[in-house]
N, C-alpha and C positions, 0 to 999 in steps of 0.2 A: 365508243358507243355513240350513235346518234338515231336521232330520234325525229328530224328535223325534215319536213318537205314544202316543195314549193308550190305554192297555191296562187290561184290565179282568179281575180275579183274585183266586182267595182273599176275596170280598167286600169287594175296596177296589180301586180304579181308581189308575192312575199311568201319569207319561210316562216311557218308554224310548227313549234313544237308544243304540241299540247293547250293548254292557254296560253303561254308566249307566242308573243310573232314579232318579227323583225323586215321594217319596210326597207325597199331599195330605190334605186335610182329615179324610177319613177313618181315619185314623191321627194321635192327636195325638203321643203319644210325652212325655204328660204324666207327671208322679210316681204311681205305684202303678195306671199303665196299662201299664206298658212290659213287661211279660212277656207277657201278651196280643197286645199289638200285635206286639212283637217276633217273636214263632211265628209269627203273620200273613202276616209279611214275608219270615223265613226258610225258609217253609211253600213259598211261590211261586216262589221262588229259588233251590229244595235245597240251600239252605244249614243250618248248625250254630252258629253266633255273629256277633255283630252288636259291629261294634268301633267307636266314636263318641269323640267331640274332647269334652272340655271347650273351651270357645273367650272369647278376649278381644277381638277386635278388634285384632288384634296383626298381626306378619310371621311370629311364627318359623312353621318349615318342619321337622319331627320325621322320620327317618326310623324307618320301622317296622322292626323288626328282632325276630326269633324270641329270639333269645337277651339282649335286654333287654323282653321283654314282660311281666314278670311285674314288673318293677322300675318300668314307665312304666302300666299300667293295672289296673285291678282292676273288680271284677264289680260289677253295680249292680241286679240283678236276682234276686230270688229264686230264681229258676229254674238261675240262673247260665250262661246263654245271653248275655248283653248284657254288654260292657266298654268304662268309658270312662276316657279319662286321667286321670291321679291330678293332670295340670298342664295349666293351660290354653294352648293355642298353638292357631293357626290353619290348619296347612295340615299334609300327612301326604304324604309320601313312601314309596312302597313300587317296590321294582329288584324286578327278573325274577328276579333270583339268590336271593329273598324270598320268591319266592310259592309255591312248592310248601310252604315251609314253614306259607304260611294258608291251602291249600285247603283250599275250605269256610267261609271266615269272609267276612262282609261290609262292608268299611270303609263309612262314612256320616260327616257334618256335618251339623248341625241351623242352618235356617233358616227366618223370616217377615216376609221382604222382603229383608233382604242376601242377594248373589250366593252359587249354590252353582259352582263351579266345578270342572272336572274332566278333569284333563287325560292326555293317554294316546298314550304315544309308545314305541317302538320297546326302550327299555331300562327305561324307568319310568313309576309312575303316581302322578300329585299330583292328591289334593282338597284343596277352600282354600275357605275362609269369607271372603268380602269384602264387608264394608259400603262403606258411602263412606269412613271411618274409615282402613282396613286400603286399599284402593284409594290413598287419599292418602300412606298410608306405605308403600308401594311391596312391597304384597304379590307383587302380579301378576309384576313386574317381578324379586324373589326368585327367585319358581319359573321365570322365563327364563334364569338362568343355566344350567340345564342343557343337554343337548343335545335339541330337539325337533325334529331334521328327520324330516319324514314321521309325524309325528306328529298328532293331533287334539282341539280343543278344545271343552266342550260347557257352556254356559252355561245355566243352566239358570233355572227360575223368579225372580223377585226383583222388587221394587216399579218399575212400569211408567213411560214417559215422560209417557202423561198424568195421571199421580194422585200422584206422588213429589212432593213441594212441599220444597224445602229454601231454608237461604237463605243471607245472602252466606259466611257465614260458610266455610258448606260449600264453595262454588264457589272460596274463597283457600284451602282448605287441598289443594285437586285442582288447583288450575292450568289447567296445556296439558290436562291427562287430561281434565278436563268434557266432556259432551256435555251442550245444555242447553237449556232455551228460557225466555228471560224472561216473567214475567207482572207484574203490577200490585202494587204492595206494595214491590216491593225483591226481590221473592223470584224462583225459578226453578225449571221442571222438571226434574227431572235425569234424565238416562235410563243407568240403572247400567247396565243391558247394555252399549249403544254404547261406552258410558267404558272396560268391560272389553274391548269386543272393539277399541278402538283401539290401548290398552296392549299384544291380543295378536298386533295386526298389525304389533307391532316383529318378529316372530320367526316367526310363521303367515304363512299365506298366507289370504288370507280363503276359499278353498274348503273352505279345513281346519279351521272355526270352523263349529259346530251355534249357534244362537241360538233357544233354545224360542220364543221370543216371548209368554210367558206373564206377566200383572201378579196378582201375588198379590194386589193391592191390589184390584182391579176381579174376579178371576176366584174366586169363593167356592167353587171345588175345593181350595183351596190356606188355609194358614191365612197369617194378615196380623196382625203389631202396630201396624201403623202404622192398621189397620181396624177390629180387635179389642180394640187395648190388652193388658193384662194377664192378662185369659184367652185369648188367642192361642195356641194349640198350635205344637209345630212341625212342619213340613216337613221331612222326612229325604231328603237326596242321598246314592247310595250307589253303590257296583260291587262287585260280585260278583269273588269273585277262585275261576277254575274251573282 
């Protein structure tokens, strides 16, 4: 199921599913670009700040909270429009009972090729950075403990099933979670989305799960390290909090 289209604005294109959106290539969101980009993105959004993960490939799960905000992030941008955590963790929790306190402000994770994930349920809303890494250590499965009934999951760009090549290594440290298909070598393709959206159908219902169907890897809207290397920009997943 997807849910996902591509919109064109402010002189950069991205998909939006609902209140997520997911920027690409035209936006890198590199060092000593991010104030520019940033008004770009908050230009199109009528938003006023853009709040962004340091990220490890980790589990933890942060909740965001008004009255430790000044203690967990700081401003990274000349402008002083853009804040990102002072500690790297992977996944950001924001309650209902939160948000009035960020309207106006844009939660994002930065990715080029690992999952951006984002989830949006009835009392709260989690974005999660998952590699293969963070998927194996039971990121996904973290942010299931809450309560997600009637709730919706939107998976968004990330390294595709025909172009992701990983090898055994990766397939023993995911387990049962693999989706995958062997090739020649020893090695296999993995297909991160399936993997997540297996994980999210301990608790989803698969109606409930958006699947952009996007490979950064193959679709040159989108930046890719696994494509790029090193000067690979990132991909911003973000939602608007109105």
């Amino acid at each position: 199921m997807s849910r996902f289209k591509w919109t064109e604005g402010a002189g950069f294109g991205y998909l939006r599913a609902g209140d997520a959106g997911f920027t690409g290539s035209a936006l890198s969101f590199k060092d000593g670009e991010i104030d520019s980009l940033a008004r770009a993105l908050l230009s199109q959004l009528a938003a006023g700040r853009l709040l962004l993960l340091s990220q490890c490939h980790g589990t933890e799960i942060v909740d965001l909270k008004a009255s430790e905000f000044e203690q967990s992030f700081e401003p990274v941008s000349a402008a002083g429009i853009v804040y990102q955590s002072k500690r790297p963790f992977d996944g950001i929790r924001l309650l209902n009972s939160e948000k009035e306190k960020f309207k106006g402000a844009v939660l994002g994770i930065k990715t080029a090729d690992c999952i951006p994930l984002i989830l949006i349920g009835r009392e709260q809303t989690v974005l999660l950075h998952a590699g293969w890494r963070g998927l194996a250590a039971g990121i996904i499965e973290a942010a299931l403990q809450q309560d997600w009934e009637g709730g919706q999951a939107f998976i968004g760009p990330c390294a595709g099933a025909q172009r992701y090549e990983v090898g055994p290594e990766v397939l023993a440290a995911l387990g049962a979670r693999a989706v995958f298909r062997p090739v020649p070598g020893g090695k296999a393709l993995l297909d991160l989305a399936a993997t997540a959206e297996k994980i999210l159908c301990s608790v989803f219902a698969p109606s409930q799960i958006s699947v952009s169907g996007v490979c950064t890897i193959s679709d040159r809207r989108f930046h890719s390290f696994r494509r790029d290397g090193a000067k690979a920009g990132r991909n911003i997943s973000f939602i608007a909090i109105g």
